[in-house]
mmCIF file as Biopython writes it, N, C-alpha, C and O atoms, coordinates in Angstrom:
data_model
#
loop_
_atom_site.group_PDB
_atom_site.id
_atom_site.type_symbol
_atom_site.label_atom_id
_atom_site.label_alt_id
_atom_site.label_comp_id
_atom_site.label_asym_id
_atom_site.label_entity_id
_atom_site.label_seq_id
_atom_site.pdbx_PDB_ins_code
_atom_site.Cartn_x
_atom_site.Cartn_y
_atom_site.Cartn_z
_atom_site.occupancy
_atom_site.B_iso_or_equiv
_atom_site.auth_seq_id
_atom_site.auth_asym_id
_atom_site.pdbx_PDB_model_num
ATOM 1   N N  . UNK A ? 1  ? 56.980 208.744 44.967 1.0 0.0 1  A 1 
ATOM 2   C CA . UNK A ? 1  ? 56.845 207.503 45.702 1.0 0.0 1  A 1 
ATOM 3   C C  . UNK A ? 1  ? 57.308 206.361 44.805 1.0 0.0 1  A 1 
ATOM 4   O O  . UNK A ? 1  ? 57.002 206.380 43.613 1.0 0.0 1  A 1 
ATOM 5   N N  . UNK A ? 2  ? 57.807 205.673 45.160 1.0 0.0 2  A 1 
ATOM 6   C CA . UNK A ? 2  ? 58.533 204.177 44.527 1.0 0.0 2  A 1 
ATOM 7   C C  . UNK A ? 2  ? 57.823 203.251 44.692 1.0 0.0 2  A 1 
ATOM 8   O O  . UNK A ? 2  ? 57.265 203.037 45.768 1.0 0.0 2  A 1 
ATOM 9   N N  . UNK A ? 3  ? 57.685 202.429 43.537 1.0 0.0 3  A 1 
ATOM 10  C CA . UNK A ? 3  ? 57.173 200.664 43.559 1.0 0.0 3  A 1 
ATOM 11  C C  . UNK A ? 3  ? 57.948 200.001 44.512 1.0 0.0 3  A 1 
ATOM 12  O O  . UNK A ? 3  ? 59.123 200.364 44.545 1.0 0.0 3  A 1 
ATOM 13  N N  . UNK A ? 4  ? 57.652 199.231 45.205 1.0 0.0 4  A 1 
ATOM 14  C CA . UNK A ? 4  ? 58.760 198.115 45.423 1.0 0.0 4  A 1 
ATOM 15  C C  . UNK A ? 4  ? 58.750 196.983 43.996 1.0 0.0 4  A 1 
ATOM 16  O O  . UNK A ? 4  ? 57.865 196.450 43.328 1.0 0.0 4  A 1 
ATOM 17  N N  . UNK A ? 5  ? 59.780 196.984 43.992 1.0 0.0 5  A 1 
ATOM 18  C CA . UNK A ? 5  ? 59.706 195.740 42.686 1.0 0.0 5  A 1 
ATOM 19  C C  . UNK A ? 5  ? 59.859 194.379 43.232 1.0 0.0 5  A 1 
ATOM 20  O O  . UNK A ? 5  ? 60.398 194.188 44.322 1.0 0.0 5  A 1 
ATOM 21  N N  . UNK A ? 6  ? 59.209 193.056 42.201 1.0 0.0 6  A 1 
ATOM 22  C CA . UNK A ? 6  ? 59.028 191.892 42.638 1.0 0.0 6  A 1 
ATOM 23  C C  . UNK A ? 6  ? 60.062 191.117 42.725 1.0 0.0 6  A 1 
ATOM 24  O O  . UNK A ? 6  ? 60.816 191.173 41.753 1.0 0.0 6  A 1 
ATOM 25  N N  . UNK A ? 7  ? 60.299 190.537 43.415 1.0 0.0 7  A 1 
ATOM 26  C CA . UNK A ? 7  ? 61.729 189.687 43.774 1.0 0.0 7  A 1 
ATOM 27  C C  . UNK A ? 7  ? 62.204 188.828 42.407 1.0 0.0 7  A 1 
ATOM 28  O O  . UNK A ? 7  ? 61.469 187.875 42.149 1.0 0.0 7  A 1 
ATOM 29  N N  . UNK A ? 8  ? 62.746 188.932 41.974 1.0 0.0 8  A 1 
ATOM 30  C CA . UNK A ? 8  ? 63.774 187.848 40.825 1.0 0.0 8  A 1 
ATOM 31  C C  . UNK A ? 8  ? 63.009 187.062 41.403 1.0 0.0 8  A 1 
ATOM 32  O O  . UNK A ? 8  ? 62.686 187.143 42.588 1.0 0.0 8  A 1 
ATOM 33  N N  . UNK A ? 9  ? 62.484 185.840 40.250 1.0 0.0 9  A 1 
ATOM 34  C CA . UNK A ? 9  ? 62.492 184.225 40.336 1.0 0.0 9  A 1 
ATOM 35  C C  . UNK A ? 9  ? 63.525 183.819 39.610 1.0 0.0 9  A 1 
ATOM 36  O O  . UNK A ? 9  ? 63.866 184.482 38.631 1.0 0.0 9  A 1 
ATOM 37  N N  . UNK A ? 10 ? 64.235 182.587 39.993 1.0 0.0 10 A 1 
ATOM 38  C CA . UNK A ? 10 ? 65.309 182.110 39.379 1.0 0.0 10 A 1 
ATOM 39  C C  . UNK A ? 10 ? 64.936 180.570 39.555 1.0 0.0 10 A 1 
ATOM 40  O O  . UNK A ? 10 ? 64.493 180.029 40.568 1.0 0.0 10 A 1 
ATOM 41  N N  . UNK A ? 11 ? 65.323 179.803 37.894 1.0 0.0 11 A 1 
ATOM 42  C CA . UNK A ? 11 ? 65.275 178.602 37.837 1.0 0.0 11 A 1 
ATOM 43  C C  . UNK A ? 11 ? 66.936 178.024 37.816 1.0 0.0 11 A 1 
ATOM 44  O O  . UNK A ? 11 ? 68.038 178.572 37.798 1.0 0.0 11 A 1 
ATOM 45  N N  . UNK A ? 12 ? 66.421 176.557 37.828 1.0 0.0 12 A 1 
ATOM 46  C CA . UNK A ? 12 ? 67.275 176.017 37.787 1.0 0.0 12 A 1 
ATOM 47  C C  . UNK A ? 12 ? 68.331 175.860 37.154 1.0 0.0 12 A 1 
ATOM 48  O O  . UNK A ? 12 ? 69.347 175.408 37.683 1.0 0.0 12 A 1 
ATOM 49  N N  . UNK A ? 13 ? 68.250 176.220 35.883 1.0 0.0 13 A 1 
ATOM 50  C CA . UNK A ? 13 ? 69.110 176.605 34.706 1.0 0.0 13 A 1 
ATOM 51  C C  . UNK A ? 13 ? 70.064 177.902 35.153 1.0 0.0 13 A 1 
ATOM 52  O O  . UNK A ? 13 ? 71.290 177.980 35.059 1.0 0.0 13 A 1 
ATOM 53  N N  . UNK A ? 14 ? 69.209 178.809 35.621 1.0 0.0 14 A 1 
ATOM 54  C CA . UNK A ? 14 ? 69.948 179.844 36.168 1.0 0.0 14 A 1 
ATOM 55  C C  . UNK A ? 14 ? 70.645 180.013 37.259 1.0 0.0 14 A 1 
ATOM 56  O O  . UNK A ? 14 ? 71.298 181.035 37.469 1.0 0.0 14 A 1 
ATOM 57  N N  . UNK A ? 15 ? 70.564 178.866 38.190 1.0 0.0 15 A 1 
ATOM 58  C CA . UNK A ? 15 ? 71.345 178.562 39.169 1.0 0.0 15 A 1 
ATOM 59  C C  . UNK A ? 15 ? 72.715 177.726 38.702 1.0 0.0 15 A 1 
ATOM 60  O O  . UNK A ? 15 ? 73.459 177.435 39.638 1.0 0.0 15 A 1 
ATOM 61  N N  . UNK A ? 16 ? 73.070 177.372 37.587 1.0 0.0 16 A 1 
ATOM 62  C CA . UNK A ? 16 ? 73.680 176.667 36.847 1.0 0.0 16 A 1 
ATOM 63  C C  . UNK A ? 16 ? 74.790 177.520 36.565 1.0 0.0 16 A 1 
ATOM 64  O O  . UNK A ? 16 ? 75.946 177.102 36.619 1.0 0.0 16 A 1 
ATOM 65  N N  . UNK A ? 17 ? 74.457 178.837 36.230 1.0 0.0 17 A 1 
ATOM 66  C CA . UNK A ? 17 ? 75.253 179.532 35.494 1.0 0.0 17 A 1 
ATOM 67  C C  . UNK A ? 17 ? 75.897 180.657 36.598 1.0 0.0 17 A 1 
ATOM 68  O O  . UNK A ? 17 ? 76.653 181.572 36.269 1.0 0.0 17 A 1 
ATOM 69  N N  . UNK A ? 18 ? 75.333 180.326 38.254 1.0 0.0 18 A 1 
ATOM 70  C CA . UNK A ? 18 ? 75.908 181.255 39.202 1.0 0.0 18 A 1 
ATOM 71  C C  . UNK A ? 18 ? 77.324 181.108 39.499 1.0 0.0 18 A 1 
ATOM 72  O O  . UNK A ? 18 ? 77.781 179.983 39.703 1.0 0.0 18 A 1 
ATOM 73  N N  . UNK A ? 19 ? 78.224 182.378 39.549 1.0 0.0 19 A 1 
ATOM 74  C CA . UNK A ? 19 ? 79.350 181.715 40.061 1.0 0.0 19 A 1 
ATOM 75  C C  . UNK A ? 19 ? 79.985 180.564 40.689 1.0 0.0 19 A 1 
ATOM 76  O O  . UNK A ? 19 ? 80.575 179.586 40.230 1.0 0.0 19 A 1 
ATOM 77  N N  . UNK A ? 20 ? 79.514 181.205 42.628 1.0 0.0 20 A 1 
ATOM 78  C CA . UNK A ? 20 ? 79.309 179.878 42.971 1.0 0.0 20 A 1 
ATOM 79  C C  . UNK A ? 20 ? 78.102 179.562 43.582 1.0 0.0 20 A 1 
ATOM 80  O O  . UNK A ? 20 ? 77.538 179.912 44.619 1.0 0.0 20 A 1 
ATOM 81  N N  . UNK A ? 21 ? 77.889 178.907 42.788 1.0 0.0 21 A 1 
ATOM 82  C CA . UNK A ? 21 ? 76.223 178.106 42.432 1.0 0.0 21 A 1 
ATOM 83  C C  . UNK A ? 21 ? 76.353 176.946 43.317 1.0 0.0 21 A 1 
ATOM 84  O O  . UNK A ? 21 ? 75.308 176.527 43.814 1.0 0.0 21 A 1 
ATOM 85  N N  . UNK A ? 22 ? 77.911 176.108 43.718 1.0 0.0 22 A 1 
ATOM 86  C CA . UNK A ? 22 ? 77.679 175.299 44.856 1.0 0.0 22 A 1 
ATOM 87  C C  . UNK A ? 22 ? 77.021 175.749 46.376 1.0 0.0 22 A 1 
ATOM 88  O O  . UNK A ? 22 ? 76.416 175.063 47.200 1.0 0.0 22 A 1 
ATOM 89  N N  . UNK A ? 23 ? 77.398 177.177 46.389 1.0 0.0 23 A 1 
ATOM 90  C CA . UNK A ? 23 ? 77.587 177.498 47.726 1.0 0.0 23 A 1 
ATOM 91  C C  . UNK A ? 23 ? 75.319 177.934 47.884 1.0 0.0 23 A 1 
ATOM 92  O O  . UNK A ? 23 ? 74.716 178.190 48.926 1.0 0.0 23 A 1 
ATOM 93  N N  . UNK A ? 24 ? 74.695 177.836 46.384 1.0 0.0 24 A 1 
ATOM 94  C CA . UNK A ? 24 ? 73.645 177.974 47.246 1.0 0.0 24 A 1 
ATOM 95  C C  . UNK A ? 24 ? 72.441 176.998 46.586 1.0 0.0 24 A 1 
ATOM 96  O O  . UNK A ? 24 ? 72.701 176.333 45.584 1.0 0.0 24 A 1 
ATOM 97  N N  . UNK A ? 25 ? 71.177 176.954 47.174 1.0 0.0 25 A 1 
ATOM 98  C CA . UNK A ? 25 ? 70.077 176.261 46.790 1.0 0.0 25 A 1 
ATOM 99  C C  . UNK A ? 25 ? 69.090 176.777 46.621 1.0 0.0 25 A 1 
ATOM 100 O O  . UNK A ? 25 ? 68.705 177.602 47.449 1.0 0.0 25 A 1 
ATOM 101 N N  . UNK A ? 26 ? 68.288 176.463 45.432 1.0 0.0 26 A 1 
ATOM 102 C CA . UNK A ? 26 ? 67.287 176.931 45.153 1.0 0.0 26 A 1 
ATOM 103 C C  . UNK A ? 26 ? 65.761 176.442 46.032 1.0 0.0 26 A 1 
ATOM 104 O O  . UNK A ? 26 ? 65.322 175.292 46.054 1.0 0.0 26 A 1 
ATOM 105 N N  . UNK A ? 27 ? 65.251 177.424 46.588 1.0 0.0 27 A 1 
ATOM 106 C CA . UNK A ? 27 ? 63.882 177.297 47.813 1.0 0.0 27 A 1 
ATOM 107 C C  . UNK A ? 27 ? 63.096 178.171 47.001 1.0 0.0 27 A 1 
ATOM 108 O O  . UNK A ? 27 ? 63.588 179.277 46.780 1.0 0.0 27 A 1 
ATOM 109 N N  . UNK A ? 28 ? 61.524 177.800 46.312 1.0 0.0 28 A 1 
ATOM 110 C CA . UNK A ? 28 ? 60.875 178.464 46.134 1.0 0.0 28 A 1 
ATOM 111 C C  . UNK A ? 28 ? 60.873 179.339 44.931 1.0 0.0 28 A 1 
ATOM 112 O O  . UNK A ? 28 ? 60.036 180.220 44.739 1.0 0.0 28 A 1 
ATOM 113 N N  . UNK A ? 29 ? 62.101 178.975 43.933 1.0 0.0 29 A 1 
ATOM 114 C CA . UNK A ? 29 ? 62.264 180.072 43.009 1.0 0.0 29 A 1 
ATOM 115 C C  . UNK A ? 29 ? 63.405 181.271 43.521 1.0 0.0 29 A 1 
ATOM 116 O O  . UNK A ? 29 ? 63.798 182.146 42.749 1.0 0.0 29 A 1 
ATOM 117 N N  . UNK A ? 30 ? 63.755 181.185 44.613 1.0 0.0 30 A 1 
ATOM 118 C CA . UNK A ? 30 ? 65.057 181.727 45.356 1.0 0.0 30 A 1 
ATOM 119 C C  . UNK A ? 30 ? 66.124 181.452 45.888 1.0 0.0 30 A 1 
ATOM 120 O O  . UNK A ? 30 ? 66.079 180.716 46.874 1.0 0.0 30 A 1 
ATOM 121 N N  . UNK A ? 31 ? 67.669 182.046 45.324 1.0 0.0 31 A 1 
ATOM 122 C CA . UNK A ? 31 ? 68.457 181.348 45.460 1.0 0.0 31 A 1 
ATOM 123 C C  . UNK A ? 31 ? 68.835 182.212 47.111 1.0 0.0 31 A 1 
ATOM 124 O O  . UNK A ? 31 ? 68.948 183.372 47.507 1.0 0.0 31 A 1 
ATOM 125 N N  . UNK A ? 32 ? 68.948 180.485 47.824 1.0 0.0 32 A 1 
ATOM 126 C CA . UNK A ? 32 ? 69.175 180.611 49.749 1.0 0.0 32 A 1 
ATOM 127 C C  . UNK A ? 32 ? 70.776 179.699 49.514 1.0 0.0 32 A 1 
ATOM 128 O O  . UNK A ? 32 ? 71.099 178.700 48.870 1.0 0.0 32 A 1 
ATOM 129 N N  . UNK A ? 33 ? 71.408 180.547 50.307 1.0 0.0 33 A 1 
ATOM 130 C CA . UNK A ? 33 ? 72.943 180.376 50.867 1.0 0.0 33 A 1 
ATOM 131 C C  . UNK A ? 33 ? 72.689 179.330 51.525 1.0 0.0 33 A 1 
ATOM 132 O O  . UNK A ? 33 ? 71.936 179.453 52.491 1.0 0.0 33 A 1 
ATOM 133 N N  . UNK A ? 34 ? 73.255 177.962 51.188 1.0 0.0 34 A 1 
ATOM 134 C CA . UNK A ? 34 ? 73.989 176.795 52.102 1.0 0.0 34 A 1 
ATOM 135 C C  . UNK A ? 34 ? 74.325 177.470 53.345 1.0 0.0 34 A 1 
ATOM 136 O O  . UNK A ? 34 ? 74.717 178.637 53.368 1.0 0.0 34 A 1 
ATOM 137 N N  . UNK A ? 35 ? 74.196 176.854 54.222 1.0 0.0 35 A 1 
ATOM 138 C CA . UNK A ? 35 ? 74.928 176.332 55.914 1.0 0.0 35 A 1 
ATOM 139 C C  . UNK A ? 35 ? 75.650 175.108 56.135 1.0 0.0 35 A 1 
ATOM 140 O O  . UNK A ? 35 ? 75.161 174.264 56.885 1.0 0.0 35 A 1 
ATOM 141 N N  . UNK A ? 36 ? 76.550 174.949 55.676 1.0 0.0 36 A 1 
ATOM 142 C CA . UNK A ? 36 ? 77.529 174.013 55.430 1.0 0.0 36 A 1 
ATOM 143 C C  . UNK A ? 36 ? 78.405 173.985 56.466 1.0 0.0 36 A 1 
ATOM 144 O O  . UNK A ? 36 ? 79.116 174.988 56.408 1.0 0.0 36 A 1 
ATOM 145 N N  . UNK A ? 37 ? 78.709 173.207 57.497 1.0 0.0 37 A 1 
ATOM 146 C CA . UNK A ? 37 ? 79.482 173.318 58.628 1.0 0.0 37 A 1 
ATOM 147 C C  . UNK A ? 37 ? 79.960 172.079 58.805 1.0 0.0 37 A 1 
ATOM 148 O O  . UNK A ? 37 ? 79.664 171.179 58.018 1.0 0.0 37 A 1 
ATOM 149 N N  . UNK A ? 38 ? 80.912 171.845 60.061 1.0 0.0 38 A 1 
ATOM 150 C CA . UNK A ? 38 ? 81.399 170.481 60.413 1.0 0.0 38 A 1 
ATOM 151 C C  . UNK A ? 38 ? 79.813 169.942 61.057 1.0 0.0 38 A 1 
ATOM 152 O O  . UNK A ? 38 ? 79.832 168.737 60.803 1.0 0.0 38 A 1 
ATOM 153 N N  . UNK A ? 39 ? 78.945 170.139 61.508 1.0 0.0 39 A 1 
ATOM 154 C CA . UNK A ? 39 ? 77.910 169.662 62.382 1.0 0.0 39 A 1 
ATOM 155 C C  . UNK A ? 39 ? 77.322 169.217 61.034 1.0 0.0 39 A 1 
ATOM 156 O O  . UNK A ? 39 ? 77.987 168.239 60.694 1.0 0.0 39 A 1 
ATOM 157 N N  . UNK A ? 40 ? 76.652 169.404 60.371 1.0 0.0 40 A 1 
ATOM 158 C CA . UNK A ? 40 ? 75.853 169.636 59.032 1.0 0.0 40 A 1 
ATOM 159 C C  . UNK A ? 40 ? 76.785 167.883 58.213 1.0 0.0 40 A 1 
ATOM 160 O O  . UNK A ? 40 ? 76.162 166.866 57.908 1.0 0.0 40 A 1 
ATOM 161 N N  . UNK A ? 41 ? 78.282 168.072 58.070 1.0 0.0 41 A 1 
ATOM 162 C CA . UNK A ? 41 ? 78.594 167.129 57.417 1.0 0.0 41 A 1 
ATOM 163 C C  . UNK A ? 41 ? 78.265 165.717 58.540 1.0 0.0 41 A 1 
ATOM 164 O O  . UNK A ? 41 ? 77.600 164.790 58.076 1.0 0.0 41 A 1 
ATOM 165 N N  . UNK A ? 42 ? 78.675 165.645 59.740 1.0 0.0 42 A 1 
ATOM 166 C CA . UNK A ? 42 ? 78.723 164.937 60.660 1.0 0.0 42 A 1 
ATOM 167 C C  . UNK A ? 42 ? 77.063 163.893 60.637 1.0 0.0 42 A 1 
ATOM 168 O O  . UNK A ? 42 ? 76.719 162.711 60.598 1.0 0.0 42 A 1 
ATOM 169 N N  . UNK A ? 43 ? 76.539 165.066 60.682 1.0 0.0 43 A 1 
ATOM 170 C CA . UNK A ? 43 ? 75.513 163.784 60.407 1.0 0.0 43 A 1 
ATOM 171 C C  . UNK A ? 43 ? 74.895 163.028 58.886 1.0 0.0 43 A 1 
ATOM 172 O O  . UNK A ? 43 ? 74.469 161.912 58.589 1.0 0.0 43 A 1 
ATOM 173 N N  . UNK A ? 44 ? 75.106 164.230 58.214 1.0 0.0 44 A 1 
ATOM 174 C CA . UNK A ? 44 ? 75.066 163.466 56.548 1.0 0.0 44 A 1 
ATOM 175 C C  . UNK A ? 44 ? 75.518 162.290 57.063 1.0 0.0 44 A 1 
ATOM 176 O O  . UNK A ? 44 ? 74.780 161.394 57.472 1.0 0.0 44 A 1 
ATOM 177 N N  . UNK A ? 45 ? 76.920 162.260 57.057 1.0 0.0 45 A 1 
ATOM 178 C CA . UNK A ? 45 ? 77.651 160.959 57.408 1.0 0.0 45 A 1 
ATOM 179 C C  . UNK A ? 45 ? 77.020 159.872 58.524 1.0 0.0 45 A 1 
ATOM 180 O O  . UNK A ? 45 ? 77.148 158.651 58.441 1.0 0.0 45 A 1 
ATOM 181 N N  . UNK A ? 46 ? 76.595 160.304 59.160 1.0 0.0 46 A 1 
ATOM 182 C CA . UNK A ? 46 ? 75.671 159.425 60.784 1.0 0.0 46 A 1 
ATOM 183 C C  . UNK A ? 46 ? 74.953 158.903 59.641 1.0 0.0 46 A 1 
ATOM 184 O O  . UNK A ? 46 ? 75.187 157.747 59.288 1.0 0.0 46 A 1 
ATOM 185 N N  . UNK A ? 47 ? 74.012 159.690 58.949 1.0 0.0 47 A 1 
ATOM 186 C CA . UNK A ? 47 ? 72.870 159.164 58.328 1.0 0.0 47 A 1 
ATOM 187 C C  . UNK A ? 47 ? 73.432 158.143 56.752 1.0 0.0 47 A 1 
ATOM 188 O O  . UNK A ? 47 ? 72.682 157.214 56.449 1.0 0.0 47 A 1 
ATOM 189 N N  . UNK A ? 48 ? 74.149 158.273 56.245 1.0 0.0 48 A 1 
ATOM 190 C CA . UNK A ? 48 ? 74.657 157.638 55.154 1.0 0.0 48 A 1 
ATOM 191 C C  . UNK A ? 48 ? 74.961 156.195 56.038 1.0 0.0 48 A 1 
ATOM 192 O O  . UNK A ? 48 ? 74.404 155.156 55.684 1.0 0.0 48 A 1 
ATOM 193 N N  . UNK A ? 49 ? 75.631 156.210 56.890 1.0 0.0 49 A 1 
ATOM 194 C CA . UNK A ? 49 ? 76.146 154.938 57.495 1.0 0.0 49 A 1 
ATOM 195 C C  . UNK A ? 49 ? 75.220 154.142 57.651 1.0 0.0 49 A 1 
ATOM 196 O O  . UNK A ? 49 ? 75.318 152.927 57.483 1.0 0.0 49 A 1 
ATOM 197 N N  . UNK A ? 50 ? 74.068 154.831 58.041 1.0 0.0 50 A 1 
ATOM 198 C CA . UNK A ? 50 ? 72.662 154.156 58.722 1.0 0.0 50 A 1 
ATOM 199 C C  . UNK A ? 50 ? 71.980 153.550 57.267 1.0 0.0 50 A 1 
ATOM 200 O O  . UNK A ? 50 ? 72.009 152.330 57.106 1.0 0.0 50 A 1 
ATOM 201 N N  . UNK A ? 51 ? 71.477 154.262 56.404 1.0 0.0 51 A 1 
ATOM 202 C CA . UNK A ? 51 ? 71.079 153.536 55.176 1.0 0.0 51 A 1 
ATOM 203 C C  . UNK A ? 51 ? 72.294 152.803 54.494 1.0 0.0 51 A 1 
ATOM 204 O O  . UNK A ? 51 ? 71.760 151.873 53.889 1.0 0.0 51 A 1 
ATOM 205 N N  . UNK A ? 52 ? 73.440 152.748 54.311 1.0 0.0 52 A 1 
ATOM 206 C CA . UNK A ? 52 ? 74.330 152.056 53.890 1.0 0.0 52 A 1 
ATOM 207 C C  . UNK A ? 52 ? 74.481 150.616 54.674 1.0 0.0 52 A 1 
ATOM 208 O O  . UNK A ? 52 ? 74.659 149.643 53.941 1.0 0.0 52 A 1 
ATOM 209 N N  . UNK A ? 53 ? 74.407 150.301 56.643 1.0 0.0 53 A 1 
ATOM 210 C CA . UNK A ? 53 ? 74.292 149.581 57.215 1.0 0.0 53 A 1 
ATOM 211 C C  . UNK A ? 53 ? 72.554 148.782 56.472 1.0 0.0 53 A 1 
ATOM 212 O O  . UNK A ? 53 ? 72.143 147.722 56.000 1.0 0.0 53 A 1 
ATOM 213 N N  . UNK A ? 54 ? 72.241 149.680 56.691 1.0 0.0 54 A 1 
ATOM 214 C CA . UNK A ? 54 ? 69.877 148.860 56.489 1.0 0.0 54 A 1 
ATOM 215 C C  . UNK A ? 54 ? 70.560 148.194 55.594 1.0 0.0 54 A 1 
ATOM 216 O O  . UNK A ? 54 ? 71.007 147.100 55.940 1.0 0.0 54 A 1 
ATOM 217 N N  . UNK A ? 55 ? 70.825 148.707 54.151 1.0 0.0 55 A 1 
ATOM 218 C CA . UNK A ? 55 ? 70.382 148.279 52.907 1.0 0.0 55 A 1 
ATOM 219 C C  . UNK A ? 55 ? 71.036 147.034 52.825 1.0 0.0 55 A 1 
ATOM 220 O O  . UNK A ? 55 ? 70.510 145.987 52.446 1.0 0.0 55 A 1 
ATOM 221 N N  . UNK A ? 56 ? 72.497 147.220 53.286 1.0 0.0 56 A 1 
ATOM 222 C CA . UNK A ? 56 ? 73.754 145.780 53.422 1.0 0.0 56 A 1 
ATOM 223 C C  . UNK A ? 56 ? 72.355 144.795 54.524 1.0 0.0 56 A 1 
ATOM 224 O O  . UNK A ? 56 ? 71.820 144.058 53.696 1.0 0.0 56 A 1 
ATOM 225 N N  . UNK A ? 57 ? 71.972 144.660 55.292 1.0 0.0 57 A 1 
ATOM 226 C CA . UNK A ? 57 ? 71.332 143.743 56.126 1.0 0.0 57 A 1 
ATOM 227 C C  . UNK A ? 57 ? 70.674 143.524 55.504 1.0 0.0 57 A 1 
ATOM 228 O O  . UNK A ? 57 ? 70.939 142.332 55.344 1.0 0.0 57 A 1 
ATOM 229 N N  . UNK A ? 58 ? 69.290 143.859 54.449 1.0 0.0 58 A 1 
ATOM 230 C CA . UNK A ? 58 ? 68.248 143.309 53.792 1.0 0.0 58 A 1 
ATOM 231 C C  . UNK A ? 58 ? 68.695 142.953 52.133 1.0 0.0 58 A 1 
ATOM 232 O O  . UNK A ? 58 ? 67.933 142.591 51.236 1.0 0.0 58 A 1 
ATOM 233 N N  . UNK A ? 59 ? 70.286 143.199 52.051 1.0 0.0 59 A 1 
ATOM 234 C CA . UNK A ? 59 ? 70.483 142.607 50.804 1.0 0.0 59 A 1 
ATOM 235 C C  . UNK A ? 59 ? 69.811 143.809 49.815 1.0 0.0 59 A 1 
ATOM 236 O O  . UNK A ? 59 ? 69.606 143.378 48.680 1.0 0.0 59 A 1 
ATOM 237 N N  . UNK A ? 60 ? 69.504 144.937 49.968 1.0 0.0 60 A 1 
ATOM 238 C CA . UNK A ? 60 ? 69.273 145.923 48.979 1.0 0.0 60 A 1 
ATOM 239 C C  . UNK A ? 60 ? 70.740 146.869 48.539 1.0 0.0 60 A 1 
ATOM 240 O O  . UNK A ? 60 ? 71.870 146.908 49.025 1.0 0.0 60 A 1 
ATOM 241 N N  . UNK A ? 61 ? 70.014 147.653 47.261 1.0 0.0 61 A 1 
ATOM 242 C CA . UNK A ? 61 ? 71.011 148.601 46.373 1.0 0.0 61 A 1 
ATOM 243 C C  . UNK A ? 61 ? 71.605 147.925 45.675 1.0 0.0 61 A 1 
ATOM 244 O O  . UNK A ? 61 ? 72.430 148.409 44.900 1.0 0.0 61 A 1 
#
């Protein structure tokens, strides 16, 4: 009968040194694959505009 063995924890340092280390993020001590899509950038951007618009109106940043 077999152990199951405990999942790798991986820090941040060690996410550093992943190939491609862009393509994922660290959740929990586990490295989770990005979902990076046109929808995903689209609103980054919606939302950047929106704090970039606030901050210009109240004179912040």
């Amino acid at each position: 009968m077999s152990v199951p063995s405990q999942p790798t924890t991986f820090t941040p340092e060690d996410l550093l040194h992943v190939p491609d280390g862009k393509m994922f993020e660290l959740v929990q001590g586990q490295l989770v694959k990005k979902n990076v899509g046109f929808e995903s950038s689209c609103i980054g951007l919606q939302l950047s505009f929106l704090l970039v618009r606030y901050c210009y109106s109240k004179g912040l940043g």
